[in-house]
C-alpha positions as CSV (number, residue, x, y, z in Angstrom):
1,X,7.1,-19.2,-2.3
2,X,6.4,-15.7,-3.0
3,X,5.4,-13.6,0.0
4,X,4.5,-10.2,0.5
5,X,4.1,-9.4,4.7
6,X,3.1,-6.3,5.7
7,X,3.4,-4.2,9.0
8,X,3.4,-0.9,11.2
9,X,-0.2,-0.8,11.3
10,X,-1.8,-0.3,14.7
11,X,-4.0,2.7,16.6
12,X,-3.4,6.7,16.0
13,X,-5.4,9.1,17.0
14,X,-6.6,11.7,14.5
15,X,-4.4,14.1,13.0
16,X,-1.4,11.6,13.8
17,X,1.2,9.1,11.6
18,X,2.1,6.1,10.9
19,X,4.1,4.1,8.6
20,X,3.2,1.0,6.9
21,X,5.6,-1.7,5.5
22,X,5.6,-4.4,3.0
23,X,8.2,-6.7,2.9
24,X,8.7,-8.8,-0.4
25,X,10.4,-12.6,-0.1
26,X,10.3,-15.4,-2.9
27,X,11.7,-13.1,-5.4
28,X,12.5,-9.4,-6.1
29,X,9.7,-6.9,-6.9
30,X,12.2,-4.8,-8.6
31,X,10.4,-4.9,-11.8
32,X,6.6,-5.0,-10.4
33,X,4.1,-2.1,-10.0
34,X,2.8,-2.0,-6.2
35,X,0.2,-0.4,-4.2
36,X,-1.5,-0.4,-1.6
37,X,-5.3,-1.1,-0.9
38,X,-7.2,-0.6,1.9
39,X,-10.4,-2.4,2.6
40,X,-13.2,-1.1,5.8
41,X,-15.7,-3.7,7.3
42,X,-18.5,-3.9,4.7
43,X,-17.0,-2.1,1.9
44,X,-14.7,-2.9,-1.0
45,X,-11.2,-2.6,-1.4
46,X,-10.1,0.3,-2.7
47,X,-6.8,1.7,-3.9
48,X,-5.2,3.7,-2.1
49,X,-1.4,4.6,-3.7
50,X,0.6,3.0,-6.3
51,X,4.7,2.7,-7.2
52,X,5.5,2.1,-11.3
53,X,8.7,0.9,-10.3
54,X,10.2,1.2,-14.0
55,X,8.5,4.4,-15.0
56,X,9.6,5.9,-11.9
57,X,5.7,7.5,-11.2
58,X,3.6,7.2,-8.3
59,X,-0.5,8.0,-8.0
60,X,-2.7,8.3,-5.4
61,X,-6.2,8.7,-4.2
62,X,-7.9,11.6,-3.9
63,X,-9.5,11.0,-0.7
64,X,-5.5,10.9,0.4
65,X,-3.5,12.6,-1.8
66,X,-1.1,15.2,0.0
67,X,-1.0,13.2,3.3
68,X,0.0,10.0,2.2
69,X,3.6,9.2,0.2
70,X,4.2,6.0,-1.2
71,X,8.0,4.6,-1.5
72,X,10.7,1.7,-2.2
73,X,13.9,0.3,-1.1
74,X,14.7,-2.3,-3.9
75,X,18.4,-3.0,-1.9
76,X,15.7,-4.2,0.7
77,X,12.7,-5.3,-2.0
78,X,10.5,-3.4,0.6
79,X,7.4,-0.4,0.0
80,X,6.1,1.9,1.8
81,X,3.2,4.2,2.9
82,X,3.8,6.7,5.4
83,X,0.5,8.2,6.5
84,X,0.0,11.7,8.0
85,X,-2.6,13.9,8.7
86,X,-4.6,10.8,9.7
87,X,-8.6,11.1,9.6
88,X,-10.9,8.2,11.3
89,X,-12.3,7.4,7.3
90,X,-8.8,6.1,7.2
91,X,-9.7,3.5,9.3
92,X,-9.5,0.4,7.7
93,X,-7.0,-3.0,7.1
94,X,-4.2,-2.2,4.1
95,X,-3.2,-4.2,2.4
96,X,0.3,-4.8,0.0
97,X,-0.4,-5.9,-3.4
98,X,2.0,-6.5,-6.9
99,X,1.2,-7.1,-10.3
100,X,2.8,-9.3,-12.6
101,X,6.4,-8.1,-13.9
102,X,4.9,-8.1,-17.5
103,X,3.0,-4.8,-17.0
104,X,4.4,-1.4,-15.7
105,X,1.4,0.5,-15.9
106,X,0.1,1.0,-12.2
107,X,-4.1,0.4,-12.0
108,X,-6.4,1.1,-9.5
109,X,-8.5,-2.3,-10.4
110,X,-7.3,-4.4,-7.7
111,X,-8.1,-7.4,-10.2
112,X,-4.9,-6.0,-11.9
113,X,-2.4,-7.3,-9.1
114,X,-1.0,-10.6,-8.9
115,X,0.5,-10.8,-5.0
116,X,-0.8,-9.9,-2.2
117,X,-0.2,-9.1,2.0
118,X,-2.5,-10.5,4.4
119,X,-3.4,-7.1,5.7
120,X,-2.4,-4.5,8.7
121,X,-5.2,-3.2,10.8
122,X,-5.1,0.8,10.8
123,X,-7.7,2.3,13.5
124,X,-8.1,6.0,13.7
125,X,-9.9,7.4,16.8
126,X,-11.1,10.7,16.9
């Protein structure tokens, strides 16, 4: 079945990095837009980057745009976020999520994607 697993999550203290992984298995994401959310105990999920793998564009957030990057390796049908600059509002569990290979738009409506990671915990001390 389709899978999408995510990883590298764990604690950092402020200021520091880390660098999340999603690995894709059950069929290649090659032609999907990804992102990742990111979701805080009692608050909704809210994007956080996104990867139009056929247009070639990336967006992000502006609560972390110019510390975060978002990337791929299709030869490995993996993303990723690496995370700098970390702040304790990061805090939160991320999660990996597709949408359907019929649309190459990316969207910040996480209603919009099809597939999604059971989450990585991210904890940010100050």
């Amino acid at each position: 079945q389709v899978q999408l697993v995510e990883s590298g999550g764990g604690l950092v203290q402020e200021g520091g990095s880390l660098r999340l992984s999603c690995a894709a298995s059950g069929r290649t994401f090659s032609g999907n837009v990804m992102a990742w959310f990111r979701q805080a105990p009692g608050k909704e999920r809210d994007f956080v980057a996104g990867s139009g793998w056929n247009a070639g564009s990336t967006y992000y957030a502006d609560s972390v745009k110019g510390r975060f990057t978002i990337s791929r390796d299709n030869t490995k049908n993996a993303v990723y976020l690496q995370m700098n600059s970390l702040k304790p509002e990061d805090t939160a569990v991320y999660y990996c999520a597709a949408r359907s290979s019929a649309y190459s738009t990316i969207s910040t409506n996480s209603d919009r994607y099809n597939y999604w990671g059971q989450g990585t915990q991210v904890t940010v001390s100050s």
